[in-house]
C-alpha positions in Angstrom: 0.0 0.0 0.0 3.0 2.5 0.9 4.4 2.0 -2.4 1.2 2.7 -4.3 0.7 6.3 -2.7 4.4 6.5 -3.2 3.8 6.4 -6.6 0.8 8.3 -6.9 2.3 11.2 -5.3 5.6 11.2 -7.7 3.4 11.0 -10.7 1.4 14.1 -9.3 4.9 16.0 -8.6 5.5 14.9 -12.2 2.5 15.9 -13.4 2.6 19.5 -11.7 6.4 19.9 -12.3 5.1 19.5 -16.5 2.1 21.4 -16.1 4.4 24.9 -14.5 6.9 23.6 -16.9 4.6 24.2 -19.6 3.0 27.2 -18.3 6.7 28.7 -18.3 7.1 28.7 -22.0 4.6 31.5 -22.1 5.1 35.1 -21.0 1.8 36.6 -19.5 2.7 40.3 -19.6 0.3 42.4 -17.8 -0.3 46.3 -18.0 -0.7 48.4 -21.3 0.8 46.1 -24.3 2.2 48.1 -27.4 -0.1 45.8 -29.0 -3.2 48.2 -27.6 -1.3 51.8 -27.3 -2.5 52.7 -30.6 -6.1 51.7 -29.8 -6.1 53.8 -26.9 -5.0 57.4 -28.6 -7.1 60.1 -28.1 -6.6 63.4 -28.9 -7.4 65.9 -25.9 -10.9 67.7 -26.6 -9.6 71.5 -27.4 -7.3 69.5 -30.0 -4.4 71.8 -28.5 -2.2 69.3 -26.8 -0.9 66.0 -28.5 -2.8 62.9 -27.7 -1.0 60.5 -25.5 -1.7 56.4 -25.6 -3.1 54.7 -22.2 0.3 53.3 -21.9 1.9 56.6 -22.1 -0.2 57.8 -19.0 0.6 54.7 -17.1 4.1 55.4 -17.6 3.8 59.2 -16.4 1.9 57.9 -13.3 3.7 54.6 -12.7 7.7 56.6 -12.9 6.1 60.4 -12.7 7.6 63.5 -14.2 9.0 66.7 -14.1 5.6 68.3 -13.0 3.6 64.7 -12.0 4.5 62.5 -8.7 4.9 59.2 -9.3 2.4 57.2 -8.5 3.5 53.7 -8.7 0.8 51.1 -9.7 2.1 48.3 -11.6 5.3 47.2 -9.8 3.4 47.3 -6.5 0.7 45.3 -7.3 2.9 41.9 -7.7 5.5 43.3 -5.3 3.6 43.0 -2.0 3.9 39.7 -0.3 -0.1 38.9 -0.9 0.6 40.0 -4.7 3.0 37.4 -5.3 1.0 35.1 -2.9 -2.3 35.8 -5.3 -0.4 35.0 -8.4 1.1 31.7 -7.0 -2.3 30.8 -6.2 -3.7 31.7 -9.8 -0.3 29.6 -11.2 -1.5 27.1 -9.0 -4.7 26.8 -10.2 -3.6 27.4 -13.8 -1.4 24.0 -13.5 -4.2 22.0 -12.2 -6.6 22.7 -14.7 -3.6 21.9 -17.2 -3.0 18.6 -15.0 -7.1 18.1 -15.3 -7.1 18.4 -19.5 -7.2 22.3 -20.4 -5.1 23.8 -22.8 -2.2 25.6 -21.2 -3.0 28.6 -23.1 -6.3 28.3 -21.1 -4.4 28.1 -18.2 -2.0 31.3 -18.9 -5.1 33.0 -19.5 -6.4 32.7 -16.1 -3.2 33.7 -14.5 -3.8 36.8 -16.5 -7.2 37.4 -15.8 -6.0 37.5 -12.2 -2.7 39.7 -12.7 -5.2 42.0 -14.8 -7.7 42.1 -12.0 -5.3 42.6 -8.7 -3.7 45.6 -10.9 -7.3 47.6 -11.5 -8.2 47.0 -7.3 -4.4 48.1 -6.3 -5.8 51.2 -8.9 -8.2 52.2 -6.6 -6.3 51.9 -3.4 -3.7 54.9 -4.5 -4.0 57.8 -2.3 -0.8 59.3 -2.1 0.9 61.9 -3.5 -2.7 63.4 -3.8 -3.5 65.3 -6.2 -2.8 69.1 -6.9 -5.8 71.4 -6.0 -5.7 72.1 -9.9 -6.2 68.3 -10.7 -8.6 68.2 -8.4 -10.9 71.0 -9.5 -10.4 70.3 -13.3 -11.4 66.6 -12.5 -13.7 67.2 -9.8 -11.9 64.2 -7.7 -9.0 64.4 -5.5 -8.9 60.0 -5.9 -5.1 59.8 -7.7 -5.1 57.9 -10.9 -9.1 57.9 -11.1 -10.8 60.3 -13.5 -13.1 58.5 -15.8 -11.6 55.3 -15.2 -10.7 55.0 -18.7 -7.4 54.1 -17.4 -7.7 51.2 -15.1 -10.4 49.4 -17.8 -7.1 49.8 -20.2 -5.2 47.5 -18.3 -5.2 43.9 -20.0 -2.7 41.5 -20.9 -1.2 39.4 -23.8 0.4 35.8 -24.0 3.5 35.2 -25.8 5.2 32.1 -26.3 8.6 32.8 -25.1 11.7 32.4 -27.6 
């Protein structure tokens, strides 16, 4: 009997090890893809300033500016101890499914959903730098990095099978 559940347990460490193994080959990058900056350009309303992508804003509020704070979103998100712990889970998950018969592109997927998801909700937790008393009376909000929330719905992600 010992050396049946001796076996079953190395064929499910094998069987996980291929499944992360598998789910390694692919990156799952997560934030504003070059693939969607284009999609996202708008020019501003007087047509005075030139438009910038969503991935341009993120940048200016992720790394900040000569006249904008920084206002980190992106890096945080997956560098906080229950970030990494919410994206080992969603790996986790990801490599059982794989282990249970879905596609491991499925399986990316969902780790992606999860990354896009925890980024958005870490969004909405930003309050600090706040914002100038000019932002704040041409948005009517003092909430940093929420106007029309345009923004945070641009956050997605893309799979690519890794070279």
């Amino acid at each position: 009997m010992a050396g049946t559940d001796a076996k079953k347990l190395a064929k499910e460490m094998l069987d996980w090890s291929k499944a992360l193994e598998l789910l390694g080959k692919i990156d799952i990058l997560v934030g504003f893809p070059k693939e969607e900056a284009e999609k996202t350009r708008r020019p501003s309303p007087d047509g005075t300033s030139t438009p910038l992508s969503n991935a341009e804003i993120a940048a200016l509020q992720e790394f900040g500016s000569d006249t904008i704070p920084a206002r980190p979103f992106l890096r945080p998100t997956f560098d906080a101890p229950d970030g990494q712990r919410q994206v080992n889970k969603a790996f986790a998950v990801a490599a059982k499914q794989i282990m249970d018969g879905k596609r491991v592109e499925d399986g990316a997927k969902l780790v992606g959903v999860v990354a896009q998801g925890m980024v958005r909700k870490f969004m909405k937790s930003v309050t600090d730098p706040p914002n100038s008393p000019q932002t704040i009376r041409l948005k009517q909000s003092s909430k940093p990095l929420t106007d029309t929330g345009q923004l945070a719905q641009a956050v997605t992600f893309v799979l690519r099978k890794k070279r």
